[in-house]
MIDO-855927 format. One line per 4 residues: number of its first residue (from 1); their letters; for each residue x, y, z of N, C-alpha, C. Coordinates in steps of 0.02 Angstrom, whole numbers, plus 50000, padded with zeros to 5 digits. Last residue first. Layout:
<nodes>
NUM) A) X/Y/Z/X/Y/Z/X/Y/Z  ...
</nodes>
This chain:
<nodes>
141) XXXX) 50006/51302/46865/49985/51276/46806/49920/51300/46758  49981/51318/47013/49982/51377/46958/49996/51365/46920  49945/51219/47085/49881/51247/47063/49897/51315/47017  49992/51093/47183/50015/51170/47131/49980/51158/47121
137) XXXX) 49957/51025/47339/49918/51022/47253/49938/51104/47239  50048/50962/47457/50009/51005/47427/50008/51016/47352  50146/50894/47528/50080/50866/47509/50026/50918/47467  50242/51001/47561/50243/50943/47499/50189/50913/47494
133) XXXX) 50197/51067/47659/50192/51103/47602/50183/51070/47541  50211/50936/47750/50137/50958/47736/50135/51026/47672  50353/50941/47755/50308/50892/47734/50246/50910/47716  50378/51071/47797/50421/51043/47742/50353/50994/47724
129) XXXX) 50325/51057/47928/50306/51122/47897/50308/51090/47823  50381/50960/47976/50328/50945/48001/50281/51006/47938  50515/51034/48013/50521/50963/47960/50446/50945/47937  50513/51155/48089/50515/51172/48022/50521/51092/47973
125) XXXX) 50494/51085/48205/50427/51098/48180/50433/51124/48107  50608/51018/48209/50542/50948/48208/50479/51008/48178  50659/51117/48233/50682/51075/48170/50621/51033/48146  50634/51168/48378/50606/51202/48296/50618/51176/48225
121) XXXX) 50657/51061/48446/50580/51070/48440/50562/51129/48376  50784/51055/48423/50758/51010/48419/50677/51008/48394  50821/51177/48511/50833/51169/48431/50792/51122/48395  50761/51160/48645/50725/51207/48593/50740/51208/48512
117) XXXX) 50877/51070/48657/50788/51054/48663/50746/51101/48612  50969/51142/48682/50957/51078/48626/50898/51065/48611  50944/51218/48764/50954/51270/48702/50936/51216/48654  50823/51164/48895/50885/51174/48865/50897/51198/48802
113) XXXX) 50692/51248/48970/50727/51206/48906/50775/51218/48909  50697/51281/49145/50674/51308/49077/50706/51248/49033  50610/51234/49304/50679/51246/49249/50655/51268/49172  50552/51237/49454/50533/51254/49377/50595/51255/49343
109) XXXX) 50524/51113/49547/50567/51153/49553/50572/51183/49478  50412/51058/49626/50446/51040/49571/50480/51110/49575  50412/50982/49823/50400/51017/49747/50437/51035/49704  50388/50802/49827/50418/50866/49855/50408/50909/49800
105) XXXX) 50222/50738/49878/50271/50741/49843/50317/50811/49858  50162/50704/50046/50194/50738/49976/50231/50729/49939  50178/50546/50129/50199/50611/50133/50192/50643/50061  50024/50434/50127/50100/50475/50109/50099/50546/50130
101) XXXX) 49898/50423/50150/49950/50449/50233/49993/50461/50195  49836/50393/50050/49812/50455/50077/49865/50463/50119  49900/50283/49995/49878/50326/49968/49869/50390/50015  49855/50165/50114/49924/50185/50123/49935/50248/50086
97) XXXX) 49722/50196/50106/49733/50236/50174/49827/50264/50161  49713/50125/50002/49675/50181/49988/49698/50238/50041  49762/49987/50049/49798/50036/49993/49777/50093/49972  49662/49950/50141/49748/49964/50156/49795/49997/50096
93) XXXX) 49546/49943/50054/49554/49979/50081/49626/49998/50131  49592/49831/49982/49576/49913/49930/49584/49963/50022  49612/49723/50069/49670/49753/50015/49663/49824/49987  49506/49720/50109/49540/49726/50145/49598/49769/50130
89) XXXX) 49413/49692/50011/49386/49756/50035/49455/49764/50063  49471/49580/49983/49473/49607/49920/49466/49679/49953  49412/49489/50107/49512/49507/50088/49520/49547/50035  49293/49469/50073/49348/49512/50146/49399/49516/50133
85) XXXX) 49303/49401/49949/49255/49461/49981/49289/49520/50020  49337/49293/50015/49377/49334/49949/49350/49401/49953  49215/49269/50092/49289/49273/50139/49335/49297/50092  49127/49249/50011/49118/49289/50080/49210/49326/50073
81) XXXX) 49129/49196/49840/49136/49170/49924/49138/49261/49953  49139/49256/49736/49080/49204/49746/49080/49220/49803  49170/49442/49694/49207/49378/49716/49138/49337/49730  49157/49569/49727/49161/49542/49641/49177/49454/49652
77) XXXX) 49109/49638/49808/49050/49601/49788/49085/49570/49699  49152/49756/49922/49170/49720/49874/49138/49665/49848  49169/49930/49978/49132/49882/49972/49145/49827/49909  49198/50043/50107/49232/50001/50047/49192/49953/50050
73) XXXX) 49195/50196/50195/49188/50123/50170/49198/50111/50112  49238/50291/50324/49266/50285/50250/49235/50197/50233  49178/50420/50394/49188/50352/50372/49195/50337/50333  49170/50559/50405/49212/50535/50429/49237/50477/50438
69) XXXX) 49029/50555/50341/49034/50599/50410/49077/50554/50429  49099/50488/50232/49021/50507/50241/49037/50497/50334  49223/50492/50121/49209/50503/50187/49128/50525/50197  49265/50549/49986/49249/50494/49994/49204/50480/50076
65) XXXX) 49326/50687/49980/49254/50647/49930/49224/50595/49950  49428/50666/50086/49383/50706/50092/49292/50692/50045  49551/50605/50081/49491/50577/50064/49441/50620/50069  49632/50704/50098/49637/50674/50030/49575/50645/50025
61) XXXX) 49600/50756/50235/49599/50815/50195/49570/50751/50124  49590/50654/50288/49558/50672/50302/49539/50702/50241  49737/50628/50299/49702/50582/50273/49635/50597/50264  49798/50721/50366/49821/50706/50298/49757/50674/50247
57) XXXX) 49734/50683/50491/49735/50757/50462/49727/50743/50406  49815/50569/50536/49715/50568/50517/49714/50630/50470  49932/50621/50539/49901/50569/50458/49861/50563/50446  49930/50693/50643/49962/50719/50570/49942/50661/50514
53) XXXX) 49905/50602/50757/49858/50674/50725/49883/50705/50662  49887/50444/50704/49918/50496/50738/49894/50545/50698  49786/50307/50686/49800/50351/50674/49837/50422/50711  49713/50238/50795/49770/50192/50774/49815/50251/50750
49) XXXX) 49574/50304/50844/49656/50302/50874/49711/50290/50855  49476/50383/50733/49548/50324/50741/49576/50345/50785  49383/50476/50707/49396/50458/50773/49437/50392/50777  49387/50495/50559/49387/50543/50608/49417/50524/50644
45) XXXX) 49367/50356/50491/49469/50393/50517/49464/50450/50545  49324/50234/50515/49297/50290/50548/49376/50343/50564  49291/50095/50415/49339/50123/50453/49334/50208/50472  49196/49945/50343/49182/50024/50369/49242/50054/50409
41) XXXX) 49154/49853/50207/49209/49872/50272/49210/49931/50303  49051/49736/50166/49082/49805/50177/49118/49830/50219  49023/49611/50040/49076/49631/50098/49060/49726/50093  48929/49485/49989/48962/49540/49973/48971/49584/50047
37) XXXX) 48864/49360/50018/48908/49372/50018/48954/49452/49989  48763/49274/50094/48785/49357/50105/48854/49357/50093  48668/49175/49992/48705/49178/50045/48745/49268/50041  48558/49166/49915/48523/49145/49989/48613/49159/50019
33) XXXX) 48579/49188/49801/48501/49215/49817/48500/49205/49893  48685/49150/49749/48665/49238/49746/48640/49224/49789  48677/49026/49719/48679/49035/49771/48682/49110/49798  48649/48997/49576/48580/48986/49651/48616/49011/49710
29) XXXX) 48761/49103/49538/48703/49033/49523/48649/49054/49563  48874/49182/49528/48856/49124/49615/48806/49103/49590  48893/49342/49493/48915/49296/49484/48877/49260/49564  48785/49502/49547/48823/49469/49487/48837/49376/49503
25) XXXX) 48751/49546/49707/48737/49547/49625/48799/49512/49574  48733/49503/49853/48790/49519/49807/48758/49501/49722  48682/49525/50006/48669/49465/49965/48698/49529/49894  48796/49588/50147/48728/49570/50116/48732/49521/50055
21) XXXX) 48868/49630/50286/48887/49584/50217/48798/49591/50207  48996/49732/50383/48915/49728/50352/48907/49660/50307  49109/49794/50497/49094/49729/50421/49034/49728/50434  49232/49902/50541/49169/49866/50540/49157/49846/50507
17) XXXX) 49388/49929/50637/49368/49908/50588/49273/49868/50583  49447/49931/50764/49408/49995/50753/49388/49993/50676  49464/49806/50810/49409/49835/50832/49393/49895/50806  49593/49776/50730/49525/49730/50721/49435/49767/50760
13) XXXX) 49708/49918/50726/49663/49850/50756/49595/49839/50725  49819/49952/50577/49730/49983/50585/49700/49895/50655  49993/50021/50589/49926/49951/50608/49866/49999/50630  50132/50069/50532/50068/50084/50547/49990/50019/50537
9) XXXX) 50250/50022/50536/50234/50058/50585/50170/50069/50607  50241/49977/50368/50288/49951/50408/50261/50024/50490  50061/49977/50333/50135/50003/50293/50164/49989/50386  49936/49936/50366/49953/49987/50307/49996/49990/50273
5) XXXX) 49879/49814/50421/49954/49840/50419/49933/49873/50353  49740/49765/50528/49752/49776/50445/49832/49819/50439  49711/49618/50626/49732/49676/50616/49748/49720/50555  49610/49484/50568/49711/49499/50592/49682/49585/50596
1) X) 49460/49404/50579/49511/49435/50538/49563/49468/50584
</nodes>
């Protein structure tokens, strides 16, 4: 397998990536039983080099649930073949890392309602009032 590209700058090499495969539950016949195909991918974003010290950080922090002493695995077993396998773990896991390295969102900046808005929201609630009085059974007959 290639090198894994996160995003335009940032490349995970082939060596600091690990693969496990065992025998895979669900879909394959007869062939569940005898070939390894379900995939794990292991990537160690403690001790990445690929990673610069502000994204392992980043990345660290977000994945934090996920990480068993600083490794992050992924495991994929929805596929027959091996090799769909590897490219399914490949994909979750380049989009799990691209996820965690963003930068923040920037912060929200609080505003209040507009005057329209608030008109709006007391019409809808005196229209909402109107209706449900009208559904109602006189009873002083």
């Amino acid at each position: 397998m290639a090198p894994l590209t996160i995003r335009p700058g940032l490349v995970i090499p082939e060596a600091e990536l690990s693969w496990r495969f065992s025998r895979s539950s669900g879909p394959g016949g007869q062939g569940v039983n005898t070939t390894d195909s379900r995939a794990e991918l292991s990537f160690d974003v403690a001790n990445s080099t690929a990673l610069p010290e502000r994204l392992r950080a980043r990345a660290l922090d977000r994945l934090a649930g996920r990480l068993v002493d600083g490794v992050l695995t992924i495991s994929a077993s929805e596929h027959r073949a091996q090799l769909r396998n590897r490219e399914a773990a490949q994909a979750r896991l380049a989009a799990l890392l691209a996820d965690a390295v963003a930068p923040p969102p920037p912060p929200r900046r609080a505003t209040k309602p507009s005057r329209g808005a608030k008109e709006r929201r007391l019409a809808e609630k005196k229209r909402r009032g109107q209706l449900k009085q009208s559904r109602r059974r006189d009873d002083a007959d």
